[in-house]
C-alpha positions as a Markdown table, in Angstrom:
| # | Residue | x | y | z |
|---|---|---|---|---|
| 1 | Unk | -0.7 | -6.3 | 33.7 |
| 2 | Unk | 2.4 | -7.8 | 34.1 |
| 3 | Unk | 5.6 | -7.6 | 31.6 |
| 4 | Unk | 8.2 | -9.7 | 30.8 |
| 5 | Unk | 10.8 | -8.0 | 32.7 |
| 6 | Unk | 10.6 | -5.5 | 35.5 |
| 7 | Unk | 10.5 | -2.2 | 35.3 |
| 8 | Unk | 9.7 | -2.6 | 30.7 |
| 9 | Unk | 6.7 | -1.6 | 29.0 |
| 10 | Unk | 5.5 | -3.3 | 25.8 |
| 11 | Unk | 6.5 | -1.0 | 23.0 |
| 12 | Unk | 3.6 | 1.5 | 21.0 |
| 13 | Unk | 3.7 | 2.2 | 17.7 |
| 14 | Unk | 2.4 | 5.4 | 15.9 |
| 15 | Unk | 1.0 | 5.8 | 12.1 |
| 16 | Unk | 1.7 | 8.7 | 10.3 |
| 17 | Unk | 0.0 | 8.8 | 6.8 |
| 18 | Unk | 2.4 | 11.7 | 6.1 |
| 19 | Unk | 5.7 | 9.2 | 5.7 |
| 20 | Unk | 4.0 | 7.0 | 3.3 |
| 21 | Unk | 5.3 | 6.9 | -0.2 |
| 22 | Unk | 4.2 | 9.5 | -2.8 |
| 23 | Unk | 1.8 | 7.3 | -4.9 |
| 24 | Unk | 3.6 | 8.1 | -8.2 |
| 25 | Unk | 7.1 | 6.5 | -6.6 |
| 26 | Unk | 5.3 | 3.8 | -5.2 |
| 27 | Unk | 3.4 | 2.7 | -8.2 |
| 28 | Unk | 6.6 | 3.1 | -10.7 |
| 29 | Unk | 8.4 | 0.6 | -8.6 |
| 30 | Unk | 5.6 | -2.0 | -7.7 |
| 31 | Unk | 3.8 | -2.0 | -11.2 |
| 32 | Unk | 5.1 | -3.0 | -14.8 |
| 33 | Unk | 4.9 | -0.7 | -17.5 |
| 34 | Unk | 2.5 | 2.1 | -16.0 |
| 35 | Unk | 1.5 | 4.6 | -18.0 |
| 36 | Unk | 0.6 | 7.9 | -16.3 |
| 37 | Unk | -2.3 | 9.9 | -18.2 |
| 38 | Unk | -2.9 | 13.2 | -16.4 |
| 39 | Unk | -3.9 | 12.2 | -12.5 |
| 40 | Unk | -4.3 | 8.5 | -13.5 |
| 41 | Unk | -2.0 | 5.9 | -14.5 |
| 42 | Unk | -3.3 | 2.6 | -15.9 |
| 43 | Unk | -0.9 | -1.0 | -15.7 |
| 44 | Unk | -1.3 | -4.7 | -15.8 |
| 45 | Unk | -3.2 | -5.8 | -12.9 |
| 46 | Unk | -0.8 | -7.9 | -10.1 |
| 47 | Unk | -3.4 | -9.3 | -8.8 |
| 48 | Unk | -4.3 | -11.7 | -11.5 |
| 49 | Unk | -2.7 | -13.1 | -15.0 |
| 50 | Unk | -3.3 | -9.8 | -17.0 |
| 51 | Unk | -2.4 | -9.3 | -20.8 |
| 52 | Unk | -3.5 | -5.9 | -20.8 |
| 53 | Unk | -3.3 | -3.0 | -18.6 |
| 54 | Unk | -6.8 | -3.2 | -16.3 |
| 55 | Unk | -5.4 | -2.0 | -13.0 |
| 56 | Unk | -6.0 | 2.4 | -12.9 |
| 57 | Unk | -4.5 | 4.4 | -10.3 |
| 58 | Unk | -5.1 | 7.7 | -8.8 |
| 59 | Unk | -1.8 | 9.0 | -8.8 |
| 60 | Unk | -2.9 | 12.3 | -6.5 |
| 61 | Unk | -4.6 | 9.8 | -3.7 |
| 62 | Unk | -3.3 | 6.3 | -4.7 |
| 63 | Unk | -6.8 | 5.1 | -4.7 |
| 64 | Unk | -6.5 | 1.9 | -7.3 |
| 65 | Unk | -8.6 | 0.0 | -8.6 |
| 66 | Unk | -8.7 | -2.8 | -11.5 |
| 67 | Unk | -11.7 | -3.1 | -13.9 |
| 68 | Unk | -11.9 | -6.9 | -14.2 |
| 69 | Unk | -14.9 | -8.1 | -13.2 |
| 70 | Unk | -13.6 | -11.4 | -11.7 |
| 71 | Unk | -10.8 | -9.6 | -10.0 |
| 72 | Unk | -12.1 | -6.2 | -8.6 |
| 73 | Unk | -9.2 | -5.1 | -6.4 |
| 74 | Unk | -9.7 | -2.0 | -5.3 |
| 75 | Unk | -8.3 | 0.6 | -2.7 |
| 76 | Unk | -7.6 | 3.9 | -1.7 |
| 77 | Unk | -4.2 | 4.2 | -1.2 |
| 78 | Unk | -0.9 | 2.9 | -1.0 |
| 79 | Unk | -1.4 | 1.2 | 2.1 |
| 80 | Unk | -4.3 | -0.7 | 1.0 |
| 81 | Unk | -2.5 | -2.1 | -2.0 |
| 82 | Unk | 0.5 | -2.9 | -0.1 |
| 83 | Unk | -1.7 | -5.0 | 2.3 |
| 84 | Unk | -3.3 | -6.6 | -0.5 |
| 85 | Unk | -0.5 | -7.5 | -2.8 |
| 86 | Unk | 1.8 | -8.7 | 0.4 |
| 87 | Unk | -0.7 | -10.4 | 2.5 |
| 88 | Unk | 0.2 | -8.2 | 5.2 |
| 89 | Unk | -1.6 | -6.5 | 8.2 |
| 90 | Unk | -2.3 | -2.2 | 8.9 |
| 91 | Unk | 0.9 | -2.3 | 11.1 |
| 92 | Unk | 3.2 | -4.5 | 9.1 |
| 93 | Unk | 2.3 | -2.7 | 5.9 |
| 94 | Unk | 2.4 | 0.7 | 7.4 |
| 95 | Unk | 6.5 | -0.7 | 8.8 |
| 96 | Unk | 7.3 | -1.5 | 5.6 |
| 97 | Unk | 6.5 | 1.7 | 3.7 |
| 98 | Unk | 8.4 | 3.4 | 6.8 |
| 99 | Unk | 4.9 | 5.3 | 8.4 |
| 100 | Unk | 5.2 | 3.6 | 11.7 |
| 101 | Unk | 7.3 | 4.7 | 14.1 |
| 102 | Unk | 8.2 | 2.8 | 17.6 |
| 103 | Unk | 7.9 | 4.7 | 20.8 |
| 104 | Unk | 8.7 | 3.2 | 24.2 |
């Protein structure tokens, strides 16, 4: 394989699950109005032009999941939502919640 420039190596990148956001933070800032109750928390669905709150999270995993039939989003964590609501890939999702790190 040959690099760029002599003597450089193309940079890898680690994921650690462990730095992503506690699901209760994340949700808080991402969603409108949620409303925890117990270990779930119920809000108006991003994914589509919601009235009322469809969208339920798992606050413990942030497994979400919204219970319109012509929507369906669904996930199990912050990651996945992330992804989903950005457009964005594993890596560039997992960069932006600060769980991947850059080793050389």
């Amino acid at each position: 394989m040959r690099y760029p420039m002599a003597g450089m190596k193309p940079k890898r990148g680690h994921f650690d699950r462990a730095h992503l956001p506690d699901p209760l933070t994340y949700y808080a800032t991402e969603l409108e109005r949620l409303r925890p109750a117990g270990l779930n928390a119920s809000a108006r669905c991003p994914f589509h032009d919601d009235a009322h709150p469809s969208l339920t999270v798992n606050l413990a995993t942030g497994a979400f999941r919204c219970h319109v039939p012509e929507c369906g989003a669904h996930g199990r964590g912050v990651l996945d939502f992330h992804m989903a609501r950005y457009g964005f890939g594993f890596v560039a999702a997992a960069k932006a919640l600060g769980a991947w790190s850059t080793t050389q």
